[in-house]
C-alpha positions in Angstrom: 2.1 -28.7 -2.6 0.6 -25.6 -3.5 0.4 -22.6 -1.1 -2.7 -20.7 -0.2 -3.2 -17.2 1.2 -6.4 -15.4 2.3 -6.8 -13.7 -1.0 -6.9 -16.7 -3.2 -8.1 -19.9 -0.4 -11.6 -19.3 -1.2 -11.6 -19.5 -5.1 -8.9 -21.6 -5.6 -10.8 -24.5 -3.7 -14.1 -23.6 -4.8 -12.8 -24.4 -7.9 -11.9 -27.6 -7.4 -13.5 -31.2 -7.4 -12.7 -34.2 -6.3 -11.2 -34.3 -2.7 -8.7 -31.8 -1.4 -6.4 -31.7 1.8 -5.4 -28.3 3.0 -2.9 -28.3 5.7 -1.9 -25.1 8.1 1.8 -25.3 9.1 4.9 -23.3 9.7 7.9 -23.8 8.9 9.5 -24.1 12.4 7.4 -26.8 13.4 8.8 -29.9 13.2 5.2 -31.7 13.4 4.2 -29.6 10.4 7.3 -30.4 7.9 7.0 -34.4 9.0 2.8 -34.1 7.8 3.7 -32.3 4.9 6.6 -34.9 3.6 3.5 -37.7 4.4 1.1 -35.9 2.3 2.9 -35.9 -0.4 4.4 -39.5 -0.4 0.6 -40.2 0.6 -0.5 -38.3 -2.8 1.7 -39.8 -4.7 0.1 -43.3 -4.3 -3.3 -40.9 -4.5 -3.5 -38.9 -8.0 -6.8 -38.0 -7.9 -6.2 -35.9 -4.0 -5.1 -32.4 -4.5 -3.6 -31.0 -1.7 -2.5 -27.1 -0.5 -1.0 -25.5 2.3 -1.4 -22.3 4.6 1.5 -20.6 6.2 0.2 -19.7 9.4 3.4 -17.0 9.9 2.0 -15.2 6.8 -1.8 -15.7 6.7 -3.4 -14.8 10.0 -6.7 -14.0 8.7 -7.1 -17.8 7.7 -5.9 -18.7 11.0 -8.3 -16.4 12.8 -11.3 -17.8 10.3 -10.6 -21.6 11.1 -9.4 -21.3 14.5 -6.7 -23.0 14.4 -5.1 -23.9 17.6 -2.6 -26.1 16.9 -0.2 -27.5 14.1 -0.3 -28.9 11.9 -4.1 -28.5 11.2 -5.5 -30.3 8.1 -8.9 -30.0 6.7 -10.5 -31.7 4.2 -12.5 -30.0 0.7 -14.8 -31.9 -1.1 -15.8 -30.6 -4.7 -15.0 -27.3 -4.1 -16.7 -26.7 -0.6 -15.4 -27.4 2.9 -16.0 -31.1 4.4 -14.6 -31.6 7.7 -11.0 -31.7 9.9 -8.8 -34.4 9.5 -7.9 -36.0 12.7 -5.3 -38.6 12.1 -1.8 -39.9 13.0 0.6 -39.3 9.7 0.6 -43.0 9.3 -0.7 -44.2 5.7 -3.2 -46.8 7.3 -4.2 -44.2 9.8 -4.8 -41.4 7.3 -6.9 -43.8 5.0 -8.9 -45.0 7.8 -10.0 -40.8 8.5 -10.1 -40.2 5.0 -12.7 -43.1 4.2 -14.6 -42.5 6.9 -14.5 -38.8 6.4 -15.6 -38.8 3.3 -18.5 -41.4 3.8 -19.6 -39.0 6.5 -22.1 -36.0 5.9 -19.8 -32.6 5.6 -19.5 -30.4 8.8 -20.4 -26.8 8.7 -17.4 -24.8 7.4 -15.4 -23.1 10.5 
């Protein structure tokens, strides 16, 4: 999973097509390690999702730009521009279910 900070979120996921799953964590947070070991078993049986993370402890400004209130938060990037928030237990079925119907939805307005 590759890490994002504010000087390189914006470009890095403009850049990129297909779907992506960006996750906030830190690393005390138990809830946060346990979503990021599911995402990627999940992307393993999912080549085509590319997926990144924010360190909440180091990136404030992203923090402050999402408003993210709690952890883990995960959002999801569709060809290269912001789609919605994931809102799902970190169960494979669970996660499919959100990310199906996420991505048949229209995208939300970036935070």
């Amino acid at each position: 999973m590759t890490s994002l900070d504010q000087f390189d979120f914006h470009d890095r996921l403009e850049e990129s097509r297909g779907p992506v799953v960006v996750v906030f964590v830190t690393p005390g947070c138990a809830s946060c390690r346990h979503w990021k070991r599911f995402l990627l078993d999940y992307a393993r049986t999912h080549p085509g999702l590319a997926l990144y993370q924010v360190n909440v402890q180091q990136d404030m400004a992203l923090v402050h730009e999402f408003g993210v209130f709690h952890l883990p938060a995960v959002y999801l990037y569709l060809d290269g521009r912001f789609h919605c928030e994931l809102q799902s237990e970190a169960r494979r079925d669970r996660f499919d279910a959100a990310l199906n119907e996420a991505l048949q939805a229209p995208s939300q307005e970036a935070p």
